[in-house]
Backbone bond lengths (Angstrom), bond angles and torsions (degrees), N, CA, C in turn:
res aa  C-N    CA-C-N  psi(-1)  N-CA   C-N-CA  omega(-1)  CA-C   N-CA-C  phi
1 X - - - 1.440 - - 1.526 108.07 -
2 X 1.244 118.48 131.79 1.510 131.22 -179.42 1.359 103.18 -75.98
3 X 1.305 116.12 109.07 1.980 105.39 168.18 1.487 108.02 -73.00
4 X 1.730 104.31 -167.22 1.765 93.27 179.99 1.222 92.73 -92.82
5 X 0.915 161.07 -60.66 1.135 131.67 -176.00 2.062 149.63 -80.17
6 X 1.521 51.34 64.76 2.151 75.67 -177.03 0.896 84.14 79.20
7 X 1.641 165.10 -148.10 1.146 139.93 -21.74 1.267 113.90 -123.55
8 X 1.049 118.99 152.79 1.813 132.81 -154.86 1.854 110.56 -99.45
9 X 1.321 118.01 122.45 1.647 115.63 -164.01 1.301 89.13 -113.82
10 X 1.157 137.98 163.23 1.134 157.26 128.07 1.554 127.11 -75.22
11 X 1.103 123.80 113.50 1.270 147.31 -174.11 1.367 140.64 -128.86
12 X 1.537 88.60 29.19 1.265 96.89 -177.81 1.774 112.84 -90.66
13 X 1.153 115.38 -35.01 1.459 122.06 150.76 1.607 120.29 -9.66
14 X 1.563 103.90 -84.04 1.290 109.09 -171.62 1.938 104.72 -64.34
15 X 1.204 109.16 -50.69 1.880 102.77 -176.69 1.131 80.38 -35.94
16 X 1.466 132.38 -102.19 1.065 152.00 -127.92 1.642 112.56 -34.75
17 X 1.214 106.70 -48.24 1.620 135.63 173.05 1.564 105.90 -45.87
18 X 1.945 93.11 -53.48 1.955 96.43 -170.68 1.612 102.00 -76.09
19 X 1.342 116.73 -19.32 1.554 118.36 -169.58 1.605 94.86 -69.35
20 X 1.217 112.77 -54.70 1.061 94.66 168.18 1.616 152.67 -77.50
21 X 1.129 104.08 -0.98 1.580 142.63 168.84 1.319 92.05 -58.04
22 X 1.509 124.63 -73.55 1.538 121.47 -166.55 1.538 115.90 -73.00
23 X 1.400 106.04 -30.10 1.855 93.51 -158.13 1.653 75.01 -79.73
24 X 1.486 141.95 -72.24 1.388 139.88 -178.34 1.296 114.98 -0.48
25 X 1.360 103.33 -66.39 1.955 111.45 -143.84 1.854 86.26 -105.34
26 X 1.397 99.01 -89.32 1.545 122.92 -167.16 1.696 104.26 -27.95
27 X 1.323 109.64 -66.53 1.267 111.93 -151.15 1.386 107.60 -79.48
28 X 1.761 114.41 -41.71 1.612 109.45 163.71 1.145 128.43 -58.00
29 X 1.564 121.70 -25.18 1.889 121.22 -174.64 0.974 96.33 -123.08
30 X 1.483 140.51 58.93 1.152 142.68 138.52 1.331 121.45 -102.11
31 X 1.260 108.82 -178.47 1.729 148.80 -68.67 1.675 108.97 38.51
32 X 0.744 127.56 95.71 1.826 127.31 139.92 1.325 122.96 -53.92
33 X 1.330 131.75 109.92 1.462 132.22 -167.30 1.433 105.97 -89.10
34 X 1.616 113.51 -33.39 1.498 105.23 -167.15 1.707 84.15 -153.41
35 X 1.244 123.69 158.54 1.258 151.70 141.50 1.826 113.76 -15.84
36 X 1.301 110.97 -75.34 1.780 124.12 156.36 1.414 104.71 -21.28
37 X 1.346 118.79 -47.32 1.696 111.78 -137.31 1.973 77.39 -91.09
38 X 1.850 117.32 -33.47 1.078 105.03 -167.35 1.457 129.27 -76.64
39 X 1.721 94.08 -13.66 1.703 120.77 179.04 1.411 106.43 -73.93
40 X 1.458 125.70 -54.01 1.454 115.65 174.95 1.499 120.72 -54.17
41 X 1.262 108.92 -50.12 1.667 119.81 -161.54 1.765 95.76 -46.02
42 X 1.692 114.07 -58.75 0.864 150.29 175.41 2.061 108.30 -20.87
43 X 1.730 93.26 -72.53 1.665 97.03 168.71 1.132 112.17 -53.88
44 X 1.411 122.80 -32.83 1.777 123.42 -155.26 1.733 98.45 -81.27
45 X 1.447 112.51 -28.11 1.134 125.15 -171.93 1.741 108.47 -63.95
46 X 1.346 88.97 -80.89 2.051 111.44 162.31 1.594 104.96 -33.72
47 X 1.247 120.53 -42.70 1.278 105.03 -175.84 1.595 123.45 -91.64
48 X 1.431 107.98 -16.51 1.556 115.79 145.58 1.619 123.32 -45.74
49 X 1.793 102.67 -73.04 1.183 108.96 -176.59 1.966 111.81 -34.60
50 X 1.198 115.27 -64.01 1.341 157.90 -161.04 1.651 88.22 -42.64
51 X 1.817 115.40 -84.31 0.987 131.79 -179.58 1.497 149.22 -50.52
52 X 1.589 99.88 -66.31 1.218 141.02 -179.51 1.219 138.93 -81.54
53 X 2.044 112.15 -43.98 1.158 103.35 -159.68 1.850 91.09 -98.62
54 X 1.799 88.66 173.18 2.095 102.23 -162.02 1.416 99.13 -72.43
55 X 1.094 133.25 127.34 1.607 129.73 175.51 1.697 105.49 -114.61
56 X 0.924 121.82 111.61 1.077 128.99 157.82 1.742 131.44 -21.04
57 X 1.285 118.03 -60.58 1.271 103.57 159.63 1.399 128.78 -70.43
58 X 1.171 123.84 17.50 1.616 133.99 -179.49 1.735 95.72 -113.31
59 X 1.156 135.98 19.67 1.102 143.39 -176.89 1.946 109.34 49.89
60 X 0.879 95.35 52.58 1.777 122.84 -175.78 1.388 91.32 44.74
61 X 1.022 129.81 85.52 1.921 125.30 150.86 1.627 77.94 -139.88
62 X 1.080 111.48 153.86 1.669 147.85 145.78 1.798 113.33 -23.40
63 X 1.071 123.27 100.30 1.423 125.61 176.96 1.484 127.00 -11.48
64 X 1.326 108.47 -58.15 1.551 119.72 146.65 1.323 140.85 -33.56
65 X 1.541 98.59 -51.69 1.590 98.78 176.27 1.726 112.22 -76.42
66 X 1.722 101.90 -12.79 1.933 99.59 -165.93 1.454 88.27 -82.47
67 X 1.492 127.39 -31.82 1.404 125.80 -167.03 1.789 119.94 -73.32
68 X 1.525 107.64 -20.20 1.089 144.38 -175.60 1.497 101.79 -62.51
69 X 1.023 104.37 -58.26 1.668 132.42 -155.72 1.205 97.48 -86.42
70 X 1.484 130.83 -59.74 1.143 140.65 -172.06 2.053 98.88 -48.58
71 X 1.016 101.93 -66.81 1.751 107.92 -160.23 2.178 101.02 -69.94
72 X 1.517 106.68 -24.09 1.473 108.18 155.22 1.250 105.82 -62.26
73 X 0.943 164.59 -101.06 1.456 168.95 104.52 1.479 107.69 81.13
74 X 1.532 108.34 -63.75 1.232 118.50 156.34 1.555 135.98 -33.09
75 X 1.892 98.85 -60.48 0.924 112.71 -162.49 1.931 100.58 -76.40
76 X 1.292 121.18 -15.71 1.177 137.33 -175.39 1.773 113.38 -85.99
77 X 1.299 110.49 -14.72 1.434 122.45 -174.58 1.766 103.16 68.29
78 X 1.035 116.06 33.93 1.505 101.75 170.88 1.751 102.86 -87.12
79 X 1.447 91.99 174.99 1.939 82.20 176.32 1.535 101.93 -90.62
80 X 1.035 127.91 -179.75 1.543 127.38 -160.91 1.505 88.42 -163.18
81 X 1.512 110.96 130.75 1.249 133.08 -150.23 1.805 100.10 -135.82
């Protein structure tokens, strides 16, 4: 995407994130009855993504547990890669 002033962002990150935001959450547990029901799902969602689920560049453990490890690691003087 071209900003206004010339310069070119990459954004494929975040789509990618909301693409999956909707087909995930929205589009499988819908009907949405009220707003509330779309605000919770929403945290529970973010806090999946965030926490829990296996990501591949974290050597498939859960964001948490690589971040976990990482600052143990630290605190242990190993090298951390």
């Amino acid at each position: 995407m071209l900003e206004s002033h010339n310069r070119w962002t990459d954004e494929r990150g975040p789509v990618t994130v909301n693409g999956l935001y909707k087909t995930e959450l929205i589009s499988r547990r819908g009907p949405w009855r009220t707003m509330d029901q779309v605000e919770l799902a929403t945290a529970e969602w973010v806090q999946w993504w965030n926490e829990r689920r296996l990501h591949s560049a974290c050597r498939d453990i859960p964001p948490v547990e690589f971040e976990a490890a990482y600052y143990r690691a630290l605190v242990e003087g190993e090298e951390v890669a």
